[in-house]
C-alpha positions as a Markdown table, in Angstrom:
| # | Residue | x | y | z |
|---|---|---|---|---|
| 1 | Unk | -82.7 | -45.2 | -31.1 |
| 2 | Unk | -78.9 | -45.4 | -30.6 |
| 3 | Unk | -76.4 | -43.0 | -31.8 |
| 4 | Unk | -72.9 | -43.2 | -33.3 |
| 5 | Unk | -71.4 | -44.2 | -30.2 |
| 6 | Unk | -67.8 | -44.8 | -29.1 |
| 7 | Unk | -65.9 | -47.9 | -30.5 |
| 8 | Unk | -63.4 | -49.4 | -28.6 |
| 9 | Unk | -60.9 | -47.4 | -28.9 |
| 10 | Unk | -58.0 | -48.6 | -31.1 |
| 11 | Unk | -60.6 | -50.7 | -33.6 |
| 12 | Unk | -59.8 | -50.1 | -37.0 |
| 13 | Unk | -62.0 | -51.8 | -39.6 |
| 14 | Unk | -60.3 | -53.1 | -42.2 |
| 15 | Unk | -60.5 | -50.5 | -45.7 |
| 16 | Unk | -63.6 | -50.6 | -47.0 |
| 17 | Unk | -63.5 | -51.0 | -50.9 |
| 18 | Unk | -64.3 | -48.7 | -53.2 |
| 19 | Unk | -68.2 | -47.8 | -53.7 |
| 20 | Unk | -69.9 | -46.9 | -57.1 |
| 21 | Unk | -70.8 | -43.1 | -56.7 |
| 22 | Unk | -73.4 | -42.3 | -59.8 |
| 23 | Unk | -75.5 | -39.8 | -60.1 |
| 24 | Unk | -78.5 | -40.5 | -58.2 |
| 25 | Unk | -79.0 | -40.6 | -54.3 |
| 26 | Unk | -78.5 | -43.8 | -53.4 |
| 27 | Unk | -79.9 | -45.1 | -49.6 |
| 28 | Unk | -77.8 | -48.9 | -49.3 |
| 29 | Unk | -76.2 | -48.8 | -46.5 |
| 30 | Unk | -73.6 | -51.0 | -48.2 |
| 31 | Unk | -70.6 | -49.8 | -48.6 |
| 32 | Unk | -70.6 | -46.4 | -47.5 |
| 33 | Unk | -66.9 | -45.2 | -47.5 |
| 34 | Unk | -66.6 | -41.7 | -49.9 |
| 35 | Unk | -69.9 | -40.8 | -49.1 |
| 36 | Unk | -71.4 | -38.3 | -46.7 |
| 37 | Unk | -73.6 | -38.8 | -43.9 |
| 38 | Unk | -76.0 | -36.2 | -42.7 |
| 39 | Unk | -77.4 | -36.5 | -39.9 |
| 40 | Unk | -81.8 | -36.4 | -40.0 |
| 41 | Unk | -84.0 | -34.5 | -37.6 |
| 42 | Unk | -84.3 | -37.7 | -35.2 |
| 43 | Unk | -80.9 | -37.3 | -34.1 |
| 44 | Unk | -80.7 | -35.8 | -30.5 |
| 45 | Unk | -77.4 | -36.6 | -29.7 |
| 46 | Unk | -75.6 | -33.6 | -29.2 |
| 47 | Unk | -72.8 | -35.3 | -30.3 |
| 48 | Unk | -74.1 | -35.5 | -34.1 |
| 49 | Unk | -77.2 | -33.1 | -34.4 |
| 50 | Unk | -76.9 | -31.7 | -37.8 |
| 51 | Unk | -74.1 | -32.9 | -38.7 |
| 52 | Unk | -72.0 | -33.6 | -41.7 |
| 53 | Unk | -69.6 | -36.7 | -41.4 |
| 54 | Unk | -67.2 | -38.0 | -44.2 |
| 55 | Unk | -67.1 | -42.0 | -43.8 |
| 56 | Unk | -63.6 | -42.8 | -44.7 |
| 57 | Unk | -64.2 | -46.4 | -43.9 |
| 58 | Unk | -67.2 | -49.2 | -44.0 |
| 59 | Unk | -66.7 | -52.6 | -43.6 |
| 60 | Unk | -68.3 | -55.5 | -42.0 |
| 61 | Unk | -66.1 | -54.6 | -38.9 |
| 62 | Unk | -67.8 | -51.4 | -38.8 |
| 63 | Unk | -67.5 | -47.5 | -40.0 |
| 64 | Unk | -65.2 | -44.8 | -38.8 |
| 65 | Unk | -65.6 | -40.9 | -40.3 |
| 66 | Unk | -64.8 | -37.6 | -39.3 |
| 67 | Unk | -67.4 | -34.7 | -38.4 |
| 68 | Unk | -66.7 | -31.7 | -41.1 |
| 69 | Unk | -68.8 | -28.9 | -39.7 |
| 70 | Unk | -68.4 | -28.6 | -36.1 |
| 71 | Unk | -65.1 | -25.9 | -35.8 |
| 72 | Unk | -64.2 | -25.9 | -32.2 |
| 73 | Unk | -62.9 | -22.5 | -30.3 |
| 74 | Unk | -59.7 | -24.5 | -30.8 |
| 75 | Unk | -57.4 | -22.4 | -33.9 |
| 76 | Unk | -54.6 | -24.2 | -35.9 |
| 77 | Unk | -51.7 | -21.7 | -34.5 |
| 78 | Unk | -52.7 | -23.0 | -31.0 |
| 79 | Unk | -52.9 | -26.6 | -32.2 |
| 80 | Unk | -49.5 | -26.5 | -33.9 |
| 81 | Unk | -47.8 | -24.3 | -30.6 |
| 82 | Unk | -48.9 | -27.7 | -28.5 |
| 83 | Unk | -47.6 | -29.9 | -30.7 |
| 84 | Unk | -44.5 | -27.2 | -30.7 |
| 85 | Unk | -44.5 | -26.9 | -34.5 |
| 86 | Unk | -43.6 | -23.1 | -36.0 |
| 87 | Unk | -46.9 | -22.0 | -38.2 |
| 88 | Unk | -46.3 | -18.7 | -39.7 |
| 89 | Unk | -48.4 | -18.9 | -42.7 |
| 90 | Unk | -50.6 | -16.1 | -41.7 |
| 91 | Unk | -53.8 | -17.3 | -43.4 |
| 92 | Unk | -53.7 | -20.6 | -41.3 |
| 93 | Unk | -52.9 | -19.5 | -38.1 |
| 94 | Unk | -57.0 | -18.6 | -37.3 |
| 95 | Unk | -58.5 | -21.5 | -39.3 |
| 96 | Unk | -60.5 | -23.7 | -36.9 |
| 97 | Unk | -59.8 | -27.4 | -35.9 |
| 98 | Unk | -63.0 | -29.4 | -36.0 |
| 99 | Unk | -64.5 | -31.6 | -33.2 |
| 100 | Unk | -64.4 | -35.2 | -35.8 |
| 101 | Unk | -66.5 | -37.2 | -33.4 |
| 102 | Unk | -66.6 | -38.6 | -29.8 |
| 103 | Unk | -63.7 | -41.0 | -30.1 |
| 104 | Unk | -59.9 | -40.6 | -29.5 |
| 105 | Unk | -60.7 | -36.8 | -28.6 |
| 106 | Unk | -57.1 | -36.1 | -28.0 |
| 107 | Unk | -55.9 | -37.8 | -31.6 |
| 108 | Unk | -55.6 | -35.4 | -34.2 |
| 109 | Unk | -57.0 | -36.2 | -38.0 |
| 110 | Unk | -56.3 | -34.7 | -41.2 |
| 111 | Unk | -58.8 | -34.7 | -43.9 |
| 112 | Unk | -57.2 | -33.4 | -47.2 |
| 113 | Unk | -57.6 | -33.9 | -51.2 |
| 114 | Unk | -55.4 | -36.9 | -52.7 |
| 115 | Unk | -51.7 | -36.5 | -52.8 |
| 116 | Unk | -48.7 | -38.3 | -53.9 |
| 117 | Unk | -48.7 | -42.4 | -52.4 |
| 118 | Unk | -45.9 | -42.3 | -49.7 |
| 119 | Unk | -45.6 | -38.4 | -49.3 |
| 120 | Unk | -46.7 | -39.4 | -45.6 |
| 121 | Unk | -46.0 | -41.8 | -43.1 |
| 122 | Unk | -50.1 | -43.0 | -41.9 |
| 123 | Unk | -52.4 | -42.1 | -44.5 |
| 124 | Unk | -55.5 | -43.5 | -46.0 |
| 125 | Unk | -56.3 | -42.7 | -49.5 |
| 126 | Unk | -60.5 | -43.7 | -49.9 |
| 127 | Unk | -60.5 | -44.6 | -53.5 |
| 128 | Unk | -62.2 | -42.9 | -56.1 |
| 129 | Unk | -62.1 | -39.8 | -52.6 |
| 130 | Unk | -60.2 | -38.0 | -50.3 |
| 131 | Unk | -57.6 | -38.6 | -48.0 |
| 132 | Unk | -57.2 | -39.1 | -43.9 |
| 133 | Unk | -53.8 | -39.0 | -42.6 |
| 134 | Unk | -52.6 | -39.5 | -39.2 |
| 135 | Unk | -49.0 | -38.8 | -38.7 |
| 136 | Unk | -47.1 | -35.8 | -37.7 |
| 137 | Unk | -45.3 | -35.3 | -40.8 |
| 138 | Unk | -48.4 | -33.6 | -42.6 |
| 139 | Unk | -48.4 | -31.3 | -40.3 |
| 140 | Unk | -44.9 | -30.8 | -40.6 |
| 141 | Unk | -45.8 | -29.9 | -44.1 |
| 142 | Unk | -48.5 | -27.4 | -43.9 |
| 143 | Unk | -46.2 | -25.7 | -41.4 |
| 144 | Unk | -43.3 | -24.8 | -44.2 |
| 145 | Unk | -46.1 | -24.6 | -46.8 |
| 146 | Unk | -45.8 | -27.9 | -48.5 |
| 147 | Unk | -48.7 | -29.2 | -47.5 |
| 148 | Unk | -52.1 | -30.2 | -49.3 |
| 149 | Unk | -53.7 | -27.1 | -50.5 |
| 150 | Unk | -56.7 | -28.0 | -49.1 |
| 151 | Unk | -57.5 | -29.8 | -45.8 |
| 152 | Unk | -59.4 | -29.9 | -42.4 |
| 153 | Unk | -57.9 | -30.9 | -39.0 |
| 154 | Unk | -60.4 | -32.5 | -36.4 |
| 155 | Unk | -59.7 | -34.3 | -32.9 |
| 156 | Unk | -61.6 | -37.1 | -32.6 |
| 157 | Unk | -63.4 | -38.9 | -35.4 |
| 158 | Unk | -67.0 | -40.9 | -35.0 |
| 159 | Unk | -66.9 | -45.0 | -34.7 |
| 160 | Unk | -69.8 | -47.4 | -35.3 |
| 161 | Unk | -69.1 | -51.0 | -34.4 |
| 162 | Unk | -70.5 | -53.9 | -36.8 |
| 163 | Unk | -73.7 | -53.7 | -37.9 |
| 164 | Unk | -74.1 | -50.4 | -35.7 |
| 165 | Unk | -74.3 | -47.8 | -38.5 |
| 166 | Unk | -76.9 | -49.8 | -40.8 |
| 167 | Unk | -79.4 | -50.2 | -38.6 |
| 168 | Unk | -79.0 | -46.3 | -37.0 |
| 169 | Unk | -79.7 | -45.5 | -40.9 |
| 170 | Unk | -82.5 | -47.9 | -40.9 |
| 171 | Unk | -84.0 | -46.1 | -37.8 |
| 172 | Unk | -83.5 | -43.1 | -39.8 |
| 173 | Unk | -80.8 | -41.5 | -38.0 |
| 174 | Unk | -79.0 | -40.9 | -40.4 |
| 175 | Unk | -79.1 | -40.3 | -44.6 |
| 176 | Unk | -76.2 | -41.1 | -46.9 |
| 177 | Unk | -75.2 | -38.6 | -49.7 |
| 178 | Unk | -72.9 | -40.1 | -52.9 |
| 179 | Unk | -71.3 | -37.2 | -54.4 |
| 180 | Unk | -68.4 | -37.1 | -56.3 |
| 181 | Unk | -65.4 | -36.4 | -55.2 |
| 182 | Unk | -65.3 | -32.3 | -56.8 |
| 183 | Unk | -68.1 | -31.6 | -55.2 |
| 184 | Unk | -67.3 | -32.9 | -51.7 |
| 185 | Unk | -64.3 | -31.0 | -51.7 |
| 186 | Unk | -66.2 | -28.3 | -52.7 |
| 187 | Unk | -68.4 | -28.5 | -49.0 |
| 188 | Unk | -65.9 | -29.5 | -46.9 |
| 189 | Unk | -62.6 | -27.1 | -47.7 |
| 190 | Unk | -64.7 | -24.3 | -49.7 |
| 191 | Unk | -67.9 | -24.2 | -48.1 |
| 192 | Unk | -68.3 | -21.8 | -44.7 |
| 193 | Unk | -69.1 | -24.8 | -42.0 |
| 194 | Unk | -72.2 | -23.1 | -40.8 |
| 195 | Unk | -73.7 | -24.1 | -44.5 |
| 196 | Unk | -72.2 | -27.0 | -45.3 |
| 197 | Unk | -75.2 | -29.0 | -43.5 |
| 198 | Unk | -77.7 | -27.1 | -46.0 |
| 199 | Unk | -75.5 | -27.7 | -48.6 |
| 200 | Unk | -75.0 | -31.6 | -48.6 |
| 201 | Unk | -78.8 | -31.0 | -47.6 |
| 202 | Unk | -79.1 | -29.4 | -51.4 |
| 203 | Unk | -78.1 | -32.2 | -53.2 |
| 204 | Unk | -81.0 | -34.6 | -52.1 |
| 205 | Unk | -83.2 | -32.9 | -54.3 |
| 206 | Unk | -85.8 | -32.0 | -52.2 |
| 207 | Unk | -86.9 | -29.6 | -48.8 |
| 208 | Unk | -84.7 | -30.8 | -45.9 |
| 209 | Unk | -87.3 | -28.8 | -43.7 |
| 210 | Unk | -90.1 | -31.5 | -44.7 |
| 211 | Unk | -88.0 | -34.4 | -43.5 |
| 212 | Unk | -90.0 | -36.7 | -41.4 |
| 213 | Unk | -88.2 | -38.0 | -38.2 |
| 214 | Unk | -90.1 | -40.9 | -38.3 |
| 215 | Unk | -88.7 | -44.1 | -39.2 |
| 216 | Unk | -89.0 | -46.7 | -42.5 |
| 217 | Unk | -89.6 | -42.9 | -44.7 |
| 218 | Unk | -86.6 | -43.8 | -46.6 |
């Protein structure tokens, strides 16, 4: 089966609109943006085995998201001295930057909770979810301490052209998770990242260690 490969770099999908997220698992792959992917036994790409990926966007162009437990040896004082902004806020300076996915490696992404519209330059707010932003000036933010409370910083970010990510998740490579938007915050920014894949895991409702890799189970 394919993978989430590499999208031509510079395609951005138009924003995807804004999904009902009830209760209840659902497993459309229709409309996808706010919702987790997780990534099922199948997957042998090292790129995305076990992994966690927040879609931020899913259109009929295709799906970009960003990898949220994979911290590289990569810390955020030696991001921010390349980038030659001053962190000094001591209990950022060792927080890990996370490897978002195989495209645009050297492009930085912030993942954060919802702010204030226009309080930076090249952001995307996913309704009814978080927030990615692109531009320097969140980062100038979170090095004087008035930035989001909560975020997560990758390089790179994963790219599915169109019609790509549907049929991977009809191959079963992949499983989406709906949650809302507390309790996604609650894996991504509060959640150590060597559970978070367990915990998304947890609210299937079931054993992910009885998974079959085989596909059409879903």
């Amino acid at each position: 089966m394919s993978t989430a490969k590499k999208a031509p770099v510079g395609q951005t999908p138009e924003p995807a609109q804004a999904s009902g997220i009830g209760s209840s698992i659902s497993y459309s792959a229709d409309h996808l943006a706010n919702q987790f992917l997780i990534a099922m036994p199948s997957m042998v790409d090292p790129n995305f085995a076990r992994s966690v990926i927040y879609l931020f966007e899913h259109t009929e162009r295709g799906a970009m998201g960003l990898v949220v437990n994979r911290p590289t040896e990569v810390d955020l004082e030696s991001l921010f001295d390349k980038i030659e902004l001053k962190l000094e806020i001591a209990p950022l300076l060792t927080q890990p930057v996370y490897f978002g996915g195989p495209v645009q490696i050297e492009r930085g992404f912030v993942l954060h909770e919802p702010v204030s519209v226009g309080s930076y330059s090249s952001s995307l707010a996913v309704p009814g979810g978080l927030t990615m932003t692109t531009s320097k000036d969140v980062l100038e933010a979170v090095a004087t301490g008035n930035g989001p409370e909560k975020f997560l910083i990758t390089l790179g970010y994963a790219g599915w052209s169109a019609g790509q990510l549907e049929d991977e998740i009809a191959l079963n490579g992949w499983m989406n998770v709906p949650l809302s938007q507390d309790q996604m915050s609650e894996i991504i920014f509060d959640t150590p990242s060597v559970q978070r894949y367990e915990r998304t895991m947890s609210h299937l409702g079931f054993d992910p260690s009885r998974l079959s890799g085989e596909a059409g189970h879903a």
